[in-house]
C-alpha positions in Angstrom: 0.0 0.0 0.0 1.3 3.2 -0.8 1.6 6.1 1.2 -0.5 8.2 -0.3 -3.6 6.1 0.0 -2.5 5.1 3.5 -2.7 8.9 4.3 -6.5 8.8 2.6 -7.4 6.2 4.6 -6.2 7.3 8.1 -8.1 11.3 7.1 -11.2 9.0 6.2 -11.2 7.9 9.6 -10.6 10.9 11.0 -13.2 12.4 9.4 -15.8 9.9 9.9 -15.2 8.5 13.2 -14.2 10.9 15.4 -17.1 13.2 14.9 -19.3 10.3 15.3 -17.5 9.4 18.7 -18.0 13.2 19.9 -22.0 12.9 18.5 -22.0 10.5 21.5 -20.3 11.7 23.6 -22.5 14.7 23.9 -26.0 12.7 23.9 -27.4 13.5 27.1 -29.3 9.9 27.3 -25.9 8.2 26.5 -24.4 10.7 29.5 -26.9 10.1 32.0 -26.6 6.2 31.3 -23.0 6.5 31.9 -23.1 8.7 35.0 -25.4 6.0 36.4 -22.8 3.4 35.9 -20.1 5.1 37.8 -22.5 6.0 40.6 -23.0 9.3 40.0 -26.5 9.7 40.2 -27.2 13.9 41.0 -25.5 14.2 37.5 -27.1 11.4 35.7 -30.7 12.7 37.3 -29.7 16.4 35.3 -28.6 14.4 32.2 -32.0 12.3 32.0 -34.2 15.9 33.1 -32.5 17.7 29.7 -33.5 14.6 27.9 -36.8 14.6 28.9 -37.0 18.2 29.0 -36.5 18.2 25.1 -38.5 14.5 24.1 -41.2 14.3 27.6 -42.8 10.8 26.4 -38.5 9.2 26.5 -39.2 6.0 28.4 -35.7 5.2 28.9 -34.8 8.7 30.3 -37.7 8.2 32.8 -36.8 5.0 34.1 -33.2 6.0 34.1 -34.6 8.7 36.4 -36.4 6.7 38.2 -33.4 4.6 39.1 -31.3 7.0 39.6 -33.7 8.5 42.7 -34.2 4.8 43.7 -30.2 5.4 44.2 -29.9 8.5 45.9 -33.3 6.7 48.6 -35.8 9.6 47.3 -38.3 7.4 47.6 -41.0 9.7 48.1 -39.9 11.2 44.4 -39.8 7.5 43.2 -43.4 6.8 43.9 -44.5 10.4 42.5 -42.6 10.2 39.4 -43.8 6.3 39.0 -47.7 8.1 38.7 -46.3 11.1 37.0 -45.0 9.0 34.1 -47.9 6.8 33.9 -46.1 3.6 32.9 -47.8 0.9 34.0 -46.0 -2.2 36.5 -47.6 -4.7 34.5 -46.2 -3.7 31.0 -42.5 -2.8 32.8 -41.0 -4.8 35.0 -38.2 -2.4 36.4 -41.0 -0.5 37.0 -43.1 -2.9 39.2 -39.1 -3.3 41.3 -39.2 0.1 41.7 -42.6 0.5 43.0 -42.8 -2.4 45.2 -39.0 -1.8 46.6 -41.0 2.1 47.3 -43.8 0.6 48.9 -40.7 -1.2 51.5 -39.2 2.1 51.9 -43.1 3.7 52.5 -43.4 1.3 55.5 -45.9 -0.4 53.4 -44.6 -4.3 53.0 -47.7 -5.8 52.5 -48.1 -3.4 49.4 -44.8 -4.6 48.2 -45.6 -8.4 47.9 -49.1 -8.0 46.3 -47.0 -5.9 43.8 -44.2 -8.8 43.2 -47.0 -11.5 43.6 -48.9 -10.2 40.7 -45.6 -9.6 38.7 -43.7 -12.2 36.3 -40.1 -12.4 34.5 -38.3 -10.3 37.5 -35.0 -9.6 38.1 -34.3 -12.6 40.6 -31.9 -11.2 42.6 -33.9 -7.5 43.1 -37.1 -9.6 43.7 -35.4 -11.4 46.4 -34.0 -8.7 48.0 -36.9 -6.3 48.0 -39.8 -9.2 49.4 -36.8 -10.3 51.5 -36.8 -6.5 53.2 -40.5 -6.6 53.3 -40.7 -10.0 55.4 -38.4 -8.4 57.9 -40.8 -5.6 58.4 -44.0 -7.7 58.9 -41.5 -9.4 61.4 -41.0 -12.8 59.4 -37.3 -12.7 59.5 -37.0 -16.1 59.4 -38.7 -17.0 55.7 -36.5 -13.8 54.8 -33.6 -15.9 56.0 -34.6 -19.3 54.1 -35.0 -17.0 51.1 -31.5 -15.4 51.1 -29.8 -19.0 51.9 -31.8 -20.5 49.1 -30.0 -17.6 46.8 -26.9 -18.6 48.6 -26.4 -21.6 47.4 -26.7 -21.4 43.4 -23.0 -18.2 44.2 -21.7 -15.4 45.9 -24.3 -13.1 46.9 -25.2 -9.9 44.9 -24.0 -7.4 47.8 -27.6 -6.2 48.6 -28.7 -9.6 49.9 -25.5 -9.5 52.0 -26.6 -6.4 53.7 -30.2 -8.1 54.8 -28.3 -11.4 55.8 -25.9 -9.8 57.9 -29.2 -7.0 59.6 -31.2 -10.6 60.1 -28.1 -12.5 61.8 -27.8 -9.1 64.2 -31.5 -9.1 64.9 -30.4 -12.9 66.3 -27.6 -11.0 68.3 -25.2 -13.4 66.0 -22.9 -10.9 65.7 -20.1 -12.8 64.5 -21.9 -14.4 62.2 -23.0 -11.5 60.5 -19.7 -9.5 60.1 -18.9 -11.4 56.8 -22.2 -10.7 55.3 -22.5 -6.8 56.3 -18.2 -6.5 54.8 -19.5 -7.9 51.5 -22.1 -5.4 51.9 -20.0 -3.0 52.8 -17.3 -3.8 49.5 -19.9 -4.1 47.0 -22.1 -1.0 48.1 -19.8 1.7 48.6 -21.9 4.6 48.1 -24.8 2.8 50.7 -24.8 4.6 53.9 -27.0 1.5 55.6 -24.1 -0.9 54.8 -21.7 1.4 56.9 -23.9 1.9 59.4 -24.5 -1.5 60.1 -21.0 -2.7 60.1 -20.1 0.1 62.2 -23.2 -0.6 64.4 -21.9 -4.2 64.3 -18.2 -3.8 65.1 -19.5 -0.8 68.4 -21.4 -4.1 69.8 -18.0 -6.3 69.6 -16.4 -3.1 72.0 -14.0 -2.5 68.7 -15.6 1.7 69.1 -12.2 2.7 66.9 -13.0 0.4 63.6 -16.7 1.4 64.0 -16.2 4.8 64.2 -14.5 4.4 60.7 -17.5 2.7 59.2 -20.1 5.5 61.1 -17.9 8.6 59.6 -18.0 7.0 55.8 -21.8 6.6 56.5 -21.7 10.6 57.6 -20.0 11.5 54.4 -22.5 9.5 52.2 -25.5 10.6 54.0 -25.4 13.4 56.2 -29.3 14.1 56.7 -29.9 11.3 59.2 -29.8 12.6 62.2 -29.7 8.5 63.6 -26.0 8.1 62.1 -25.0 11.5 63.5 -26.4 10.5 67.1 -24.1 7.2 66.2 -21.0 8.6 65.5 -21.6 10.9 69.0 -22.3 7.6 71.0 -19.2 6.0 69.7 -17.3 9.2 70.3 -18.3 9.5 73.8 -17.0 5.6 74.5 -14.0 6.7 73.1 -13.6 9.4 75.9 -13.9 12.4 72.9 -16.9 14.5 74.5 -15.9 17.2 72.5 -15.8 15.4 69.5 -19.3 14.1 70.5 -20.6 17.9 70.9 -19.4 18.3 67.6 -20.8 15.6 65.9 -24.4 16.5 66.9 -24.0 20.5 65.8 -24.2 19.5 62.5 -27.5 18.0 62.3 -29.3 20.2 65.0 -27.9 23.5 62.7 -30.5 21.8 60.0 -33.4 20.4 62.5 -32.2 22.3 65.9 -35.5 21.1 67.9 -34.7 17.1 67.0 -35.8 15.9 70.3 -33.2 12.8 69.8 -30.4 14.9 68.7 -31.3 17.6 71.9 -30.7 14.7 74.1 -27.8 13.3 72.5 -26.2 16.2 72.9 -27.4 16.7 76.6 -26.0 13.6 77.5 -22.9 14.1 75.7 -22.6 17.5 77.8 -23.1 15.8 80.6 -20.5 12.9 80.3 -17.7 16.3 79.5 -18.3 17.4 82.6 -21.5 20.6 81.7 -23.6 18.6 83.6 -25.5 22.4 84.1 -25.8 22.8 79.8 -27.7 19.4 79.8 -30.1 19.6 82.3 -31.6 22.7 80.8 -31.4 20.7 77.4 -32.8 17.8 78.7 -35.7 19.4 80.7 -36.2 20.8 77.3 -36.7 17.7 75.4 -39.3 16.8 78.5 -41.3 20.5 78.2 -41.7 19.8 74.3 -42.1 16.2 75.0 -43.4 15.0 78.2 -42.3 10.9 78.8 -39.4 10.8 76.1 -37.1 8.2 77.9 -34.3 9.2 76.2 -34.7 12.3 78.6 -35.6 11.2 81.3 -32.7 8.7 81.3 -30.6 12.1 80.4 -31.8 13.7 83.5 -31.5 10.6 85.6 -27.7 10.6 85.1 -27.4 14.0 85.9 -29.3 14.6 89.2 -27.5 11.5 90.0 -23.9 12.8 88.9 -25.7 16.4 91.7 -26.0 13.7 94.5 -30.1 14.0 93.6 -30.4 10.2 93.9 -33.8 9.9 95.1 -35.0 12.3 92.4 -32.4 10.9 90.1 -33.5 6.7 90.4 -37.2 7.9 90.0 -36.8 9.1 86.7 -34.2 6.3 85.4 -36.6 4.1 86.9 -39.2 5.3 84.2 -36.6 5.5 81.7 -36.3 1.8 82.7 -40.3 1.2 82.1 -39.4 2.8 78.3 -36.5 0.8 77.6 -36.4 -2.6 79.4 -33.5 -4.0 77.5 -31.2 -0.7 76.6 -28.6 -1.9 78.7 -27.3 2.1 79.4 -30.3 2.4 80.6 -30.1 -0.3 83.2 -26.8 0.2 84.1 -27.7 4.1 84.8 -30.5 2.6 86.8 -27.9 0.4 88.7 -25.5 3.4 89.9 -28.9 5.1 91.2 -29.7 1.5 93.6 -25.9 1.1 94.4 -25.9 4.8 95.5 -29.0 4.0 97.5 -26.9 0.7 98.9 -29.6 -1.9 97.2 -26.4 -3.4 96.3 -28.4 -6.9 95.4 -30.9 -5.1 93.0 -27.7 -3.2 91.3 -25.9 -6.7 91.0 -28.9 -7.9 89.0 -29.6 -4.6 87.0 -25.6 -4.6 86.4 -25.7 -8.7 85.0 -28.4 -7.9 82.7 -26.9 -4.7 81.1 -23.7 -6.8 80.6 -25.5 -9.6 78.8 -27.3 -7.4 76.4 -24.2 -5.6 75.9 -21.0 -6.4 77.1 -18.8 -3.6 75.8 -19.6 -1.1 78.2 -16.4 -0.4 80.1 -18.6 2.3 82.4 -20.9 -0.7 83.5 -17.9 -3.2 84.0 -16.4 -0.6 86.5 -20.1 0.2 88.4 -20.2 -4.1 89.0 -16.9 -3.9 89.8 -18.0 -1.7 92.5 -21.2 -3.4 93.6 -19.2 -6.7 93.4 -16.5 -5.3 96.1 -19.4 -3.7 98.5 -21.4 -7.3 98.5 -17.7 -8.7 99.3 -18.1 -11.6 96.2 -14.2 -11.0 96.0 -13.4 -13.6 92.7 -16.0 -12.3 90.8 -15.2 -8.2 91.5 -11.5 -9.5 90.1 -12.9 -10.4 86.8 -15.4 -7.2 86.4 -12.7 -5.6 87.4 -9.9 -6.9 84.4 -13.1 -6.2 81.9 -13.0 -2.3 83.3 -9.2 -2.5 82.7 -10.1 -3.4 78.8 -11.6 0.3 79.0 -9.4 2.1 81.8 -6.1 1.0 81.7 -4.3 2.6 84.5 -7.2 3.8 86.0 -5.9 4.7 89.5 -9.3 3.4 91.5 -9.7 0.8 89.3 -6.3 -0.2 90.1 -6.9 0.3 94.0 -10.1 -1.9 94.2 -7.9 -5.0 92.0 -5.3 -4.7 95.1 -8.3 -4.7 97.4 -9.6 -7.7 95.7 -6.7 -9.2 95.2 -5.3 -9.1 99.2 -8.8 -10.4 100.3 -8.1 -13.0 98.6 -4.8 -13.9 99.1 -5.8 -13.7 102.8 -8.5 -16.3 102.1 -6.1 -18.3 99.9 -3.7 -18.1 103.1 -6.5 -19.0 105.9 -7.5 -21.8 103.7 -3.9 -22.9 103.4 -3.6 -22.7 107.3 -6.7 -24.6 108.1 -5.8 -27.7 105.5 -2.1 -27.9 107.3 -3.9 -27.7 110.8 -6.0 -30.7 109.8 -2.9 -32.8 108.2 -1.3 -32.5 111.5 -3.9 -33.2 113.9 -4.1 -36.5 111.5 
């Protein structure tokens, strides 16, 4: 071939291609499909609006729309564009996914399985998922469970189905179990703030507050207009010791929604635990004005008359706290300093056992038993609270003067015991 008609050849191409390749490039359809792919769904939402802007009846455009709000969890706009459009379920299938995953989302499960009941030729995988999440709400975990293992077995799980395992094995309080579950979710979702949440929810339970506070502060950057996730990152700040950090945490949300009765307590209790015990009574007495009986608040205000030497006052609202929340272990164990303070050391002990088994990562309730253990003089069992406090405290200077009270009562047992046996051998 000579040169010149190699030349022609390579202009041709030139000419023809490359125009062709920047037609595409600039069709907003093509642009909002490809902005969906890399997860970018604010830009391909504007993409799919100039499409539909210019051709109003573009099917595609609206479902990829659609999708793309299904994405960012508008679910509200899901449902109102679904009706807006006017394509029917029965004639679309992403559309009948769509609608019945909104009617989950819309706290309306039963809606959702008429809608995937009385649709055919589904996606497997989403139809699983979305009448697996709508079985947990109606409370029917288990058939949820059977479901996902069923999907299990035929490969790897698609990520989503991951996420409901792993939420199912922690409503078991399998904890373990789930963690391999919720980090598949966690890989193959990274732009889903429930999969961080959950892991980071999971990993707080296990007493690992470091690693979970990674996970919460992802969820924070992903989706910062749930107040629940701020109030999560604050919790796991304050068992790190970081009150400040806590304070912090919970400004951001209550700039947007500053009368959040959850995020007003949060904060109260976080001022409390830095010491302002006087800012979070007023904020907590606050909550209880707008909202008389919240037992977040109560509990709030519990802690703090008790922290004033209140304690009468102080166990009679933790005890209605209690009434509210009959398995939070804070709760109980806040009930069980107001007893111990009292000297109803016996109901503290069983308040303080029963926190610990619903959750045994609290260092703050490990060194209260520690406590009631040494007043009711059960000496072996205050010297393993007291270790478990030391997980949380090390070189805690009381902590480490109750182990050497322990630990001389019962070396002086150990040594009486010794005495009595060698008294007996030689009377023999």
């Amino acid at each position: 071939m000579n040169k010149r008609l190699l030349l022609s050849l390579v202009l041709l191409f030139l000419l023809v291609i490359i125009p062709a390749m920047s037609l595409a490039a600039m069709d907003p359809l093509l642009l909002g499909e490809d902005e969906y792919s890399h997860g970018e769904y604010q830009r391909a939402i504007r993409w799919y609006d100039e499409v539909l802007s210019a051709y109003p009846d573009n099917e595609t455009a609206m479902i990829g729309r659609l999708r793309s709000l299904a994405a960012l969890s508008r679910w509200d706009e899901v449902q109102n564009g679904i009706s807006r459009y006017g394509i029917s379920p029965a004639e679309n299938n992403e559309i009948a996914t769509l609608q019945a995953e909104a009617a989950v989302k819309a706290g309306n499960p039963e809606k959702a399985l008429e809608i995937l009941d009385n649709s055919s030729d589904l996606n497997r995988t989403d139809e699983i998922r979305i009448r697996s999440s709508a079985l947990i709400a109606l409370d029917r975990s288990s058939e949820a469970a059977t479901l996902i293992r069923d999907a299990e077995e035929g490969g790897p799980l698609d990520p989503g189905l991951s996420l409901l395992m792993g939420t199912i094995l922690i409503g078991e309080g399998n904890i373990t179990a789930s963690l391999p579950y919720l980090e598949e979710a966690y890989l193959g979702l990274p732009q889903d703030s429930e999969a961080s949440v959950y892991l980071g929810e999971a990993a707080a339970s296990l007493g690992k507050y470091e690693e979970a506070l990674d996970f919460i502060s992802s969820a924070t950057s992903l989706n910062q207009s749930d107040p629940g996730i701020w109030v999560t990152r604050a919790y796991l700040e304050s068992r790190l010791g970081r009150y400040d950090e806590a304070i912090r945490a919970l400004d951001h949300p209550l700039s947007i929604t500053p009368d959040d009765p959850q995020l007003l307590n949060a904060k109260a209790y976080a001022l409390y635990l830095s010491g302002r015990g006087n800012e979070g009574l007023s904020l907590a007495e606050e909550v209880l004005r707008q909202y008389p009986g919240n037992a977040g608040a109560l509990d709030t205000l519990g802690c703090i008359l008790l922290s004033e030497g209140k304690i009468e006052e102080a166990t009679g609202y933790l005890e209605q706290a209690s009434e509210y929340f009959p398995r939070d272990s804070e709760v109980l164990s806040h009930l069980a300093e107001a007893y111990h303070a009292q000297g109803r050391d016996n109901e503290a002990d069983d308040l303080y056992q029963r926190s610990l088994m619903i959750d045994g990562s609290s260092g703050r309730a490990w060194r209260g038993f520690s406590d009631v253990l040494l007043t009711l003089k059960r000496y072996p069992e205050a010297a393993s609270a007291i270790a478990e406090a030391f997980k949380y405290y090390p070189g805690d200077s009381e902590l480490i003067a109750w182990e050497r009270q322990a630990d001389q009562v019962l070396v002086d047992w150990y040594l009486k015991e010794e005495a009595a046996k060698n008294s007996t051998a030689g009377h023999e």
